[in-house]
Backbone as JSON Lines, residues from 0, in Angstrom:
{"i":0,"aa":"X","n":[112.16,40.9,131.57],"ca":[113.0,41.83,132.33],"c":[112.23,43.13,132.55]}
{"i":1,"aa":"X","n":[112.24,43.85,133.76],"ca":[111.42,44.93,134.13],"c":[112.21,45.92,133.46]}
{"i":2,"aa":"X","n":[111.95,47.28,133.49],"ca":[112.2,48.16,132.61],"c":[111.94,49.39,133.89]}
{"i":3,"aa":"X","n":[113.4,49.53,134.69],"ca":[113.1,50.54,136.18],"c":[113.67,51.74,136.01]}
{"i":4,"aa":"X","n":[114.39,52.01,134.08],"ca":[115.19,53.36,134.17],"c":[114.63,53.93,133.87]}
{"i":5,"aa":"X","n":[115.03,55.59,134.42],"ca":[114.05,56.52,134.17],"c":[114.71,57.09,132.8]}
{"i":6,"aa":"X","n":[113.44,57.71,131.9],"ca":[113.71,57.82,130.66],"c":[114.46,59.73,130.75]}
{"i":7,"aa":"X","n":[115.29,60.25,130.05],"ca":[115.8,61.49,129.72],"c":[115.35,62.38,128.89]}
{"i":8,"aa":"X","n":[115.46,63.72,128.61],"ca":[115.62,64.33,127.51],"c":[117.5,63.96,126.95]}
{"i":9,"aa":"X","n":[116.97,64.07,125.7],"ca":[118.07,64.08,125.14],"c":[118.78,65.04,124.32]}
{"i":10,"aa":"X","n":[117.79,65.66,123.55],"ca":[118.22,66.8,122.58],"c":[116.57,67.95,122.77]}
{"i":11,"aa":"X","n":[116.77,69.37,122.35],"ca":[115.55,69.68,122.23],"c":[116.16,70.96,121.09]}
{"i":12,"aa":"X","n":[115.26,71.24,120.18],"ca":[115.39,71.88,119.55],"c":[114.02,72.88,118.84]}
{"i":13,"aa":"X","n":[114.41,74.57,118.86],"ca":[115.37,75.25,119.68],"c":[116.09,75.04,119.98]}
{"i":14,"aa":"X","n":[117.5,74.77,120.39],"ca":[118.13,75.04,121.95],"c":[118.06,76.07,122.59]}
{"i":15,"aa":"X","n":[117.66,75.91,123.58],"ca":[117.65,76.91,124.61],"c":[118.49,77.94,124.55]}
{"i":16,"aa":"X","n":[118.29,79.38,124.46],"ca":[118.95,80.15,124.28],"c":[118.76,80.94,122.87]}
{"i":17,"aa":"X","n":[118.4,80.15,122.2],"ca":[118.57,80.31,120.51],"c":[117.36,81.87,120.19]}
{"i":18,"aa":"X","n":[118.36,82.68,119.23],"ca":[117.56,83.85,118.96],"c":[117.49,83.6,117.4]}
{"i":19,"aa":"X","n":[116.88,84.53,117.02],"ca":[116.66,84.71,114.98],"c":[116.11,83.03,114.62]}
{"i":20,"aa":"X","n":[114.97,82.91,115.63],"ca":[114.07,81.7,115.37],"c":[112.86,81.93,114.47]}
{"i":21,"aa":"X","n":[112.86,80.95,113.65],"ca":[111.64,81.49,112.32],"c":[110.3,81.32,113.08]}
{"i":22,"aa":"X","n":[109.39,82.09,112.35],"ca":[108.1,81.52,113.22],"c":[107.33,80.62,112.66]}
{"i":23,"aa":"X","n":[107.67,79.53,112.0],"ca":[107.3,78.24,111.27],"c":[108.07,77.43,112.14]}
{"i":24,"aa":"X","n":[108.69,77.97,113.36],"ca":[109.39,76.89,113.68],"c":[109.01,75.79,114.86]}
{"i":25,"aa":"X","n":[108.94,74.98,114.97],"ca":[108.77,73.35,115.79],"c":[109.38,72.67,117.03]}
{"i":26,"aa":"X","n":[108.94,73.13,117.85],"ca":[109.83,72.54,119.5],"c":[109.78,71.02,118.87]}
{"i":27,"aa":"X","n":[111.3,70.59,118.91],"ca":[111.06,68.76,118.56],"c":[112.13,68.48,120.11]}
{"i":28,"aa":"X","n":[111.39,67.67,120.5],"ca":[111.75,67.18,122.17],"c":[112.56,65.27,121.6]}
{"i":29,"aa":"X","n":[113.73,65.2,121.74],"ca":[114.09,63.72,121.29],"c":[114.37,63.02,123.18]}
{"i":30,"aa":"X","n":[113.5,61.93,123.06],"ca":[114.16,61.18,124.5],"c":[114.94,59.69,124.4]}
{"i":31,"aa":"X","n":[114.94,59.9,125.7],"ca":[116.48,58.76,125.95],"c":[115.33,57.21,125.5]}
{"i":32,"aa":"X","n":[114.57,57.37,125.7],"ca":[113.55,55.87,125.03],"c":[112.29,55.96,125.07]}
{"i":33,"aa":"X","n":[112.07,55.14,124.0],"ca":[110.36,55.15,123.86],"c":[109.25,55.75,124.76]}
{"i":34,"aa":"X","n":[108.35,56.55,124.71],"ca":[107.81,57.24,125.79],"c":[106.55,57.19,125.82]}
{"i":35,"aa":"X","n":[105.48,57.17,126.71],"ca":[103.84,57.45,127.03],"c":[103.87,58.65,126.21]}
{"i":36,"aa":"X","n":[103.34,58.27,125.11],"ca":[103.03,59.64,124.46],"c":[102.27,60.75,124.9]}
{"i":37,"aa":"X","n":[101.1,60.0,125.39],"ca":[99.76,60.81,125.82],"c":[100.31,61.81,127.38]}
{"i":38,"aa":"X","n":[101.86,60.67,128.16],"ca":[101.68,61.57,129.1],"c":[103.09,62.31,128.77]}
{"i":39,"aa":"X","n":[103.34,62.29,127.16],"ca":[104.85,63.34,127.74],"c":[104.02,64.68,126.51]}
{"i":40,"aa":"X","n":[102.51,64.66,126.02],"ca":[102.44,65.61,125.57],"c":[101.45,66.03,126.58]}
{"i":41,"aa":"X","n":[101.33,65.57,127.63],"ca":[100.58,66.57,128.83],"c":[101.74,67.21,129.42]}
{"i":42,"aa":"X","n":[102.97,66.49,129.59],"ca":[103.84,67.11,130.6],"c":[104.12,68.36,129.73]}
{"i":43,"aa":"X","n":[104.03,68.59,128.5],"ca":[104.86,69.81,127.82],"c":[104.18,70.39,128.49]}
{"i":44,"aa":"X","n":[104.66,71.7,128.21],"ca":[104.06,72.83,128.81],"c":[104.6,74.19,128.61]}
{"i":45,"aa":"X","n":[103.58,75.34,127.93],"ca":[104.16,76.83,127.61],"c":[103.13,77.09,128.13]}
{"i":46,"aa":"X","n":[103.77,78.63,128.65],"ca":[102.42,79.62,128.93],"c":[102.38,80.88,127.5]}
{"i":47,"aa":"X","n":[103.29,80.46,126.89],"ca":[102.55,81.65,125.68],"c":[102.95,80.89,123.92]}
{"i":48,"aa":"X","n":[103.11,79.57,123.86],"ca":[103.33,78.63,122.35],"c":[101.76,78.51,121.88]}
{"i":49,"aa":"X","n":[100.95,78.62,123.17],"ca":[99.45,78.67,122.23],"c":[98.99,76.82,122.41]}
{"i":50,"aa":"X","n":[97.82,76.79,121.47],"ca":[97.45,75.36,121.24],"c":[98.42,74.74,120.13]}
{"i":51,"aa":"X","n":[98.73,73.77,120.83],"ca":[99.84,72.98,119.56],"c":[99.26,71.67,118.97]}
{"i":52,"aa":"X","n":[99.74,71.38,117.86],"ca":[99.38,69.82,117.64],"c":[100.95,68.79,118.1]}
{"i":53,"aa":"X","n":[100.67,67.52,118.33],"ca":[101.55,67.03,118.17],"c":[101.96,65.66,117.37]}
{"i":54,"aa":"X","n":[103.1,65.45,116.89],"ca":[103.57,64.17,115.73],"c":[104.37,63.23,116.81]}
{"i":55,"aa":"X","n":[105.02,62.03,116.58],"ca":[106.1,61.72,117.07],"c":[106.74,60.76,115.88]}
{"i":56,"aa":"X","n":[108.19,60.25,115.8],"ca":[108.42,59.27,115.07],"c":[108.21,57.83,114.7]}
{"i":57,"aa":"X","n":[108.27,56.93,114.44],"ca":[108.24,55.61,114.65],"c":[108.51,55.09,115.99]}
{"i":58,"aa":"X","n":[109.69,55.33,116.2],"ca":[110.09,54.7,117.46],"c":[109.5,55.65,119.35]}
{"i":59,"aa":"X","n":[108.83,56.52,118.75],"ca":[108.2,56.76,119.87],"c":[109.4,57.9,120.37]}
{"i":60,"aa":"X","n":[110.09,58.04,120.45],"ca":[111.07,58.84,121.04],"c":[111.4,60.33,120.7]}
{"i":61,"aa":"X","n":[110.78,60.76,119.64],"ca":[110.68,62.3,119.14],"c":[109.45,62.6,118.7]}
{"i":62,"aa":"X","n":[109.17,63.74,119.67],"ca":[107.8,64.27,120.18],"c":[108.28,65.53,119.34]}
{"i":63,"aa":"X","n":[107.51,66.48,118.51],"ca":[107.08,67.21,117.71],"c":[106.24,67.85,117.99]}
{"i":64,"aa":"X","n":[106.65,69.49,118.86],"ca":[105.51,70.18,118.88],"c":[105.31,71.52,117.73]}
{"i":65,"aa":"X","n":[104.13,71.38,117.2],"ca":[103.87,72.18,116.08],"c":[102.97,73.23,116.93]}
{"i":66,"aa":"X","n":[103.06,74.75,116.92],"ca":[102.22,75.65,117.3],"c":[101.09,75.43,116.59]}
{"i":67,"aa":"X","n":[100.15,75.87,116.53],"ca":[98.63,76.23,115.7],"c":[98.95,77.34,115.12]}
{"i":68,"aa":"X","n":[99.58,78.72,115.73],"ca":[99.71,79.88,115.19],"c":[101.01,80.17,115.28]}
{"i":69,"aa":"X","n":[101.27,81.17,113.91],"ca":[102.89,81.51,113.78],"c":[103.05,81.81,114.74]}
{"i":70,"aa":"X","n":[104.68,81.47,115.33],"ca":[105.28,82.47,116.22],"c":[105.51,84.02,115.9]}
{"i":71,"aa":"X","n":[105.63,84.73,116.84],"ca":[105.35,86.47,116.21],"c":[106.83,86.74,116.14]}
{"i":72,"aa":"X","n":[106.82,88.04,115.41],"ca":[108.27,88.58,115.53],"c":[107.96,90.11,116.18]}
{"i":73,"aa":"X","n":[108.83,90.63,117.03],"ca":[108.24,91.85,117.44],"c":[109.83,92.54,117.3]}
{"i":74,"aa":"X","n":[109.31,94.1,117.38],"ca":[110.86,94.85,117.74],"c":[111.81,94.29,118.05]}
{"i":75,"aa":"X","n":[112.11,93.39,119.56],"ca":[113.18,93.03,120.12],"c":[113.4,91.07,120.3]}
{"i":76,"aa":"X","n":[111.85,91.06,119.23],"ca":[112.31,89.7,119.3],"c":[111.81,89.11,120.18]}
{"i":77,"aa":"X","n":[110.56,87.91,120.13],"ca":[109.99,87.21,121.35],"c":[110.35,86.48,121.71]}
{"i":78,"aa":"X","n":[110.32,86.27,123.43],"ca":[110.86,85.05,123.99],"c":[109.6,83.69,124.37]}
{"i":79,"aa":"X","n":[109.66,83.11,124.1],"ca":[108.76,81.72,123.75],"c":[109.84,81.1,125.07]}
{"i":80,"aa":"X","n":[108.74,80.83,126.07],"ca":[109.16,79.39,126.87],"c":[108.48,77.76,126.6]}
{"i":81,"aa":"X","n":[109.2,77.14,127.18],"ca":[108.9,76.03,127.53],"c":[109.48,75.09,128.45]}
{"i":82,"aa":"X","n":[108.74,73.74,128.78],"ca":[109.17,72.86,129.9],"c":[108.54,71.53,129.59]}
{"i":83,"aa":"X","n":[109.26,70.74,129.66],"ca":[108.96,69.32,129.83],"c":[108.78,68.62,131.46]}
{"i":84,"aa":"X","n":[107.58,68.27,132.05],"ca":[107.7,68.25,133.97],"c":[108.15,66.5,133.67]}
{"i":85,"aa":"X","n":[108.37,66.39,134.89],"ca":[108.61,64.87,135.13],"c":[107.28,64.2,135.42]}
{"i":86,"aa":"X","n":[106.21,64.56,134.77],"ca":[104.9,63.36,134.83],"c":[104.99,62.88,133.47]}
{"i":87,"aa":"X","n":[105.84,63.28,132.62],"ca":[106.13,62.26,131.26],"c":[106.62,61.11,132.06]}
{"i":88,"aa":"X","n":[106.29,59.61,131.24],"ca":[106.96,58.31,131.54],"c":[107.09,57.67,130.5]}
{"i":89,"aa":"X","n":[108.2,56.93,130.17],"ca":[108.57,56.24,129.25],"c":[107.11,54.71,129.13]}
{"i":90,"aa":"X","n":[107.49,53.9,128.47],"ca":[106.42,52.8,128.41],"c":[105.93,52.29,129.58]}
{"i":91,"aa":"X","n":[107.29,51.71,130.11],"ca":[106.79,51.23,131.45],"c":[106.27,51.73,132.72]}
{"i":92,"aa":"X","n":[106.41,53.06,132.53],"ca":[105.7,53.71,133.24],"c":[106.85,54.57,134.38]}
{"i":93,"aa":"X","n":[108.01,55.03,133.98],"ca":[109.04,55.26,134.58],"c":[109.51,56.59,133.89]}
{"i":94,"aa":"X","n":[108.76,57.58,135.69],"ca":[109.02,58.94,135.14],"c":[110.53,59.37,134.94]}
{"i":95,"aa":"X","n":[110.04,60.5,134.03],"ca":[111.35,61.19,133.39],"c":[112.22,61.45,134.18]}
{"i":96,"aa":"X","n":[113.4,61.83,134.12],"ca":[114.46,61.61,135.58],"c":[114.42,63.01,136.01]}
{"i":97,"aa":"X","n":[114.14,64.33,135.14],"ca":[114.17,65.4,135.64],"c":[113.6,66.15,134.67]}
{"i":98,"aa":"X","n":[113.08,67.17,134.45],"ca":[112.41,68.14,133.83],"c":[112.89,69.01,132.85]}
{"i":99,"aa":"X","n":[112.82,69.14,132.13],"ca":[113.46,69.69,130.73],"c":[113.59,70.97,130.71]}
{"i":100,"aa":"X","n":[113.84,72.51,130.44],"ca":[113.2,73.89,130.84],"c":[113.86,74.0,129.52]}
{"i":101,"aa":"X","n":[113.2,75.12,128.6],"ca":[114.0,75.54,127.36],"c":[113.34,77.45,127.43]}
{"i":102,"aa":"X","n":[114.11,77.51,126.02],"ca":[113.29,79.5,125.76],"c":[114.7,79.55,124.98]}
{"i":103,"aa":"X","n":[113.32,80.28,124.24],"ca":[114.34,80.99,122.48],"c":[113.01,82.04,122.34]}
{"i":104,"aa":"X","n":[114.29,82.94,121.41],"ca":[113.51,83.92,121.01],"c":[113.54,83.98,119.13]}
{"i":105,"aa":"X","n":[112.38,84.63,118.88],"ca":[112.22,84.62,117.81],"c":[113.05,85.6,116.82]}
{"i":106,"aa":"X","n":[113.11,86.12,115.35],"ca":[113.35,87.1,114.69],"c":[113.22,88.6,115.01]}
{"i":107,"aa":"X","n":[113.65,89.47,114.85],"ca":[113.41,90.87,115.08],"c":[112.51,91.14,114.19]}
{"i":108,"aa":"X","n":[111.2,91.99,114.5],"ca":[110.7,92.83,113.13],"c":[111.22,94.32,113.24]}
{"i":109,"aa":"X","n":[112.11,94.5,112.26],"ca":[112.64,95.97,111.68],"c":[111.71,96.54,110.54]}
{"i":110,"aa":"X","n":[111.52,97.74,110.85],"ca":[111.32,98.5,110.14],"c":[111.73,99.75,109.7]}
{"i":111,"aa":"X","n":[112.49,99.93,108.61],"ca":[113.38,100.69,108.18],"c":[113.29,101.23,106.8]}
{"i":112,"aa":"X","n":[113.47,103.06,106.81],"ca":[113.7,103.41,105.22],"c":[114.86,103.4,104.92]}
{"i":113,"aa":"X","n":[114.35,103.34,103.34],"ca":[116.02,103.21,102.53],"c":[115.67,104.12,101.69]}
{"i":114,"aa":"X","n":[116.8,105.12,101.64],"ca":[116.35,106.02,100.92],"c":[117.23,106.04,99.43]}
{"i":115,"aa":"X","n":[116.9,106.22,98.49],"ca":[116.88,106.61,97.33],"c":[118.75,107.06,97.17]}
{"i":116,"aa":"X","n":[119.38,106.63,96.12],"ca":[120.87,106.65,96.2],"c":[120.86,107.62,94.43]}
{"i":117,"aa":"X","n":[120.73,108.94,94.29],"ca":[120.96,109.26,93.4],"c":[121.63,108.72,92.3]}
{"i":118,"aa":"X","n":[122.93,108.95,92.65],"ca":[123.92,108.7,91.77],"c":[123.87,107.34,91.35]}
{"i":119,"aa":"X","n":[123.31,106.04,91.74],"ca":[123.05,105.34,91.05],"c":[121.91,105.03,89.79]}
{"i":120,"aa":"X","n":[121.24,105.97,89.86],"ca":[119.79,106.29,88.74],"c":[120.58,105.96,87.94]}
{"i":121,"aa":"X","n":[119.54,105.77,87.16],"ca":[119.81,106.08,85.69],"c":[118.63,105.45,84.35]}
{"i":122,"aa":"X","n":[118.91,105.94,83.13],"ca":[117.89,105.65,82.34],"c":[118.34,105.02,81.08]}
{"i":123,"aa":"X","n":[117.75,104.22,79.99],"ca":[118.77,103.33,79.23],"c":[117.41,103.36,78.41]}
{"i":124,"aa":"X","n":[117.74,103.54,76.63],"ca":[116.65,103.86,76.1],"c":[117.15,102.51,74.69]}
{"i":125,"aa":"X","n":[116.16,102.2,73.9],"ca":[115.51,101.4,72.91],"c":[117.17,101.27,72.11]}
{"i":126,"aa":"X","n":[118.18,101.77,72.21],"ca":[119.29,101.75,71.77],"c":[120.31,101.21,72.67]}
{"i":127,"aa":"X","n":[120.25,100.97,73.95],"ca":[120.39,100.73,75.15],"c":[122.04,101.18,75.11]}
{"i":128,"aa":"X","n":[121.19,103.14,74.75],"ca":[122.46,104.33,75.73],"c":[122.22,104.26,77.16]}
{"i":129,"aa":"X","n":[122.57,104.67,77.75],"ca":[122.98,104.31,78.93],"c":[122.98,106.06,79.65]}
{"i":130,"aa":"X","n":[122.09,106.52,80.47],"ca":[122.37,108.19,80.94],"c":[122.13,108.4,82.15]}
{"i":131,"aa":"X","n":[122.85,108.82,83.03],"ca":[122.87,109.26,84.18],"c":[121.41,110.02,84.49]}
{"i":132,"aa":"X","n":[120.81,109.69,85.8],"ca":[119.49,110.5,86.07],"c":[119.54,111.01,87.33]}
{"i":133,"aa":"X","n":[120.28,111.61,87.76],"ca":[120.63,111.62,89.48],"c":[119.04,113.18,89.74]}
{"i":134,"aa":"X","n":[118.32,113.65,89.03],"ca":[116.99,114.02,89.76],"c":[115.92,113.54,88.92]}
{"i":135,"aa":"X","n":[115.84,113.25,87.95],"ca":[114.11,112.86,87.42],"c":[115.05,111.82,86.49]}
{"i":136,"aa":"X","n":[113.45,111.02,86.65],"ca":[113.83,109.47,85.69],"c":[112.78,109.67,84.65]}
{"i":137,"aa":"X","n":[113.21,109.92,83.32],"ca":[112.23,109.52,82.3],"c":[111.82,108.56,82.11]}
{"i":138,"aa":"X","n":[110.66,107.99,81.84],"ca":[110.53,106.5,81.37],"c":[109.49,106.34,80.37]}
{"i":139,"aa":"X","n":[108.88,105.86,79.36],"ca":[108.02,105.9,78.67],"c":[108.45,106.52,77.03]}
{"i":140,"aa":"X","n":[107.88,106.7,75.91],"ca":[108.04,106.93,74.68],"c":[108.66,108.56,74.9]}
{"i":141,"aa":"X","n":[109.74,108.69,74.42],"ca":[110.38,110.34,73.99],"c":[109.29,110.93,72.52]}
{"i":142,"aa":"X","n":[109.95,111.75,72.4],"ca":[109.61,112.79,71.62],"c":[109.72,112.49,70.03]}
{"i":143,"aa":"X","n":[110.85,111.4,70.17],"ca":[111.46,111.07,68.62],"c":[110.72,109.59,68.26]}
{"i":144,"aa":"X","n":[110.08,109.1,69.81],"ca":[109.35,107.74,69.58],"c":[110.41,106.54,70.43]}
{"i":145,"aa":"X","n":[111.16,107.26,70.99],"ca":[112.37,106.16,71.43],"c":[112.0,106.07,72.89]}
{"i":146,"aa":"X","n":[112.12,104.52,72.84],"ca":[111.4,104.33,74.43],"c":[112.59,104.41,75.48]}
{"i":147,"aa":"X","n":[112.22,104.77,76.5],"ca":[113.25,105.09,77.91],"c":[112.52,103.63,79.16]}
{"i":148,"aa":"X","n":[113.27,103.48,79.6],"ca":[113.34,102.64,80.79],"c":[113.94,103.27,82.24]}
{"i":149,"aa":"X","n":[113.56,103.47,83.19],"ca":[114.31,104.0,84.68],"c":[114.87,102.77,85.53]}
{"i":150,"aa":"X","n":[115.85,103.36,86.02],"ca":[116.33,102.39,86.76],"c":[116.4,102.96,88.17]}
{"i":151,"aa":"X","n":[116.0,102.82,89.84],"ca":[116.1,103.76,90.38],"c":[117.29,102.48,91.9]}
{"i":152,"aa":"X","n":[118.48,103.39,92.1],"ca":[119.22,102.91,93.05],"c":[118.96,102.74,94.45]}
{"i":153,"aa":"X","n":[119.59,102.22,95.7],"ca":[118.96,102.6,97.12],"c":[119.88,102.6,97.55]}
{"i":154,"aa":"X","n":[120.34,103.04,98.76],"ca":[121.02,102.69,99.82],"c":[120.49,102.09,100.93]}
{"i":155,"aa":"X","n":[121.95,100.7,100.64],"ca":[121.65,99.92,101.84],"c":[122.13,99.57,102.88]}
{"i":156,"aa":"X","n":[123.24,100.53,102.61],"ca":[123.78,100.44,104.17],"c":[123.15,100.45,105.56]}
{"i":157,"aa":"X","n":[121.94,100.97,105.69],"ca":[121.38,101.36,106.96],"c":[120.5,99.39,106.92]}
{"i":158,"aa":"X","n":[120.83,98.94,106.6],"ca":[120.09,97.24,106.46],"c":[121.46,96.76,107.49]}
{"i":159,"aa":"X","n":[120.2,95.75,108.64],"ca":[121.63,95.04,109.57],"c":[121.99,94.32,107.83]}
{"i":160,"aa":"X","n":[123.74,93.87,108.8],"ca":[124.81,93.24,107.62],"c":[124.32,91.66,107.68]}
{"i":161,"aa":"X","n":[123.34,91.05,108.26],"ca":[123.71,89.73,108.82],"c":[121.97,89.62,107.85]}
{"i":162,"aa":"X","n":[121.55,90.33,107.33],"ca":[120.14,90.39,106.7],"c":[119.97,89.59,105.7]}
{"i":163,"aa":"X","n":[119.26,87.94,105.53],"ca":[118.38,87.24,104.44],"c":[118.05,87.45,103.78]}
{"i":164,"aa":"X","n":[117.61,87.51,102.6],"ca":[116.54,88.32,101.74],"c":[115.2,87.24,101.52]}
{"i":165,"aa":"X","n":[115.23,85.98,102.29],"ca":[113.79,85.59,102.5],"c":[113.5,85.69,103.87]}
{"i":166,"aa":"X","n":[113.76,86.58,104.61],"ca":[113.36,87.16,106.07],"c":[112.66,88.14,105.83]}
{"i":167,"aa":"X","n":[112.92,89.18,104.18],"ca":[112.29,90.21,104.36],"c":[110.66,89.75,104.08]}
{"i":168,"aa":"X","n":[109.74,90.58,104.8],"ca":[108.55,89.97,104.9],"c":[107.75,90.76,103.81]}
{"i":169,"aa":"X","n":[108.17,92.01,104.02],"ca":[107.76,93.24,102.42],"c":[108.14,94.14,102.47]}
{"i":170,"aa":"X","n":[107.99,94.84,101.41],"ca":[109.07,96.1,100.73],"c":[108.35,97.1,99.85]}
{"i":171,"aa":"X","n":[107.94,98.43,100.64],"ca":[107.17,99.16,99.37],"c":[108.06,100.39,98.77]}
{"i":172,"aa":"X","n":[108.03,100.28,97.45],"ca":[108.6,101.38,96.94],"c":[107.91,103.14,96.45]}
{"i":173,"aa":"X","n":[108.18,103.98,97.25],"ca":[107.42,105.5,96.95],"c":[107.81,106.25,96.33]}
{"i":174,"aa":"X","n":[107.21,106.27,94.68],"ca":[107.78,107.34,93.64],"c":[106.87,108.29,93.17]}
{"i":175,"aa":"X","n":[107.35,109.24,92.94],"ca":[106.34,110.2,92.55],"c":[106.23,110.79,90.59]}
{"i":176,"aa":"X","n":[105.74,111.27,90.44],"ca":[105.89,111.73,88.98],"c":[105.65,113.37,89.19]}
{"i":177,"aa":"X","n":[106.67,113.34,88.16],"ca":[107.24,115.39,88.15],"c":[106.27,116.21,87.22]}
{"i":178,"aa":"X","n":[106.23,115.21,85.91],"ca":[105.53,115.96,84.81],"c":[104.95,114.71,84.14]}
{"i":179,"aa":"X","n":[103.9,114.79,83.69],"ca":[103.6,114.36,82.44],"c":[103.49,114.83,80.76]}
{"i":180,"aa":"X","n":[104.11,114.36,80.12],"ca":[104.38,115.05,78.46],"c":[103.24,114.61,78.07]}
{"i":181,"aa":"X","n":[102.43,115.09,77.06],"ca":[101.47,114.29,76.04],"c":[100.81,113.85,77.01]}
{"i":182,"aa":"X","n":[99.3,113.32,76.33],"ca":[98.92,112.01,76.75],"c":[98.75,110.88,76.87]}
{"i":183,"aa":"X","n":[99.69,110.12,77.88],"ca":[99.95,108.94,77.85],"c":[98.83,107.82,78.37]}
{"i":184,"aa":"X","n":[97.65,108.29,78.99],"ca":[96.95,107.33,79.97],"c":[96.19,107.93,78.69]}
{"i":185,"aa":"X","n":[95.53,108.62,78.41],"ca":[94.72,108.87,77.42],"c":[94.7,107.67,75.91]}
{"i":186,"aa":"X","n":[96.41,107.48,75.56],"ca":[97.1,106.58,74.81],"c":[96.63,105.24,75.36]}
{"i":187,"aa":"X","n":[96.69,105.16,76.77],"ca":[96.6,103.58,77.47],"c":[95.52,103.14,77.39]}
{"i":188,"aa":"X","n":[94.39,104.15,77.72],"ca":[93.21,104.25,77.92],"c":[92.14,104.83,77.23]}
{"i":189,"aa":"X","n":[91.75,104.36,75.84],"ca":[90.66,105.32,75.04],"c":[89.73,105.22,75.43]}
{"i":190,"aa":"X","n":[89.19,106.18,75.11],"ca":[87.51,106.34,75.51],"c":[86.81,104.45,74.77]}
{"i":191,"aa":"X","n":[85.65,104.47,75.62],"ca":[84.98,103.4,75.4],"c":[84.35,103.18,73.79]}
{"i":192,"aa":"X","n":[84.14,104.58,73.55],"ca":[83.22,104.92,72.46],"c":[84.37,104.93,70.88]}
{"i":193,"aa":"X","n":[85.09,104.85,71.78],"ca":[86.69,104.97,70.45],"c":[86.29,103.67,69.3]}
């Protein structure tokens, strides 16, 4: 029996439209039947996904495109196209019935301070009292030998509400020191000759 239907897209993922896309992520193209591999990974086609590799399944019908390089994340979020043309053909050689078009955009990169939430400080020492630090955090051996620990708070309200915490990509924290008592690096650090 000849084989005269033309083969479909069926699913593509992305879907089209789709924003807060990771950049590990994989155009997977599923079709209506078994397909010329060689010609439905010529028909793909982006002008900015880069060099891709490609997989498919057993049955020939889900094509797997992997970028070479992460997708980026920028301020507003990149838009990544793509297209599947109708010179893909299933086995028998029976082009695709119509052309696929997709586009998603990727993650936002934010960059944002958080600033420092006083009133949550605080310091908790070798007895584990418990003391409010809302301007300087002690930390290190006191006077009597009793060690201090800092704890320092943030505010996070200014963080979108809809925020991952394996999206964040990094996080630096900027503290300063007020005084030093004694010598402590001196303590950390003896002379060689010690």
């Amino acid at each position: 029996m000849v084989d005269t239907t033309a083969p479909g897209v069926v699913s593509v993922t992305p879907s089209s439209g789709a924003t807060g896309v990771s950049k590990d992520a994989n155009v997977v193209v599923t079709f209506s039947e078994p397909m010329n591999q060689a010609s439905a990974q010529t028909a793909f086609q982006s002008a900015n996904l880069g060099v891709n590799t490609f997989s498919w399944n057993a049955e020939g019908t889900t094509m797997t495109v992997n970028p070479n390089a992460d997708l980026e994340y920028t301020l507003s979020g990149k838009t990544y196209t793509f297209s599947v043309t109708t010179t893909a053909t299933d086995k028998a050689g029976n082009a695709l019935s119509s052309a696929s078009e997709g586009s998603f955009k990727t993650f936002k990169r934010i960059t944002t301070n958080v600033l420092n939430k006083a009133s949550t400080n605080a310091e908790i020492n070798n007895t584990n009292t418990v003391s409010s630090a809302t301007a300087d955090i002690q930390v290190g051996d006191a006077a009597n030998n009793s060690s201090k620990r800092g704890f320092v708070g943030f505010d996070l309200s200014t963080l979108p509400a809809d925020l991952v915490p394996a999206n964040i990509e990094s996080a630096r924290v900027k503290m300063y020191v007020e005084a030093i008592v004694g010598q402590p690096f001196t303590q950390l650090f003896p002379p060689s000759n010690c």
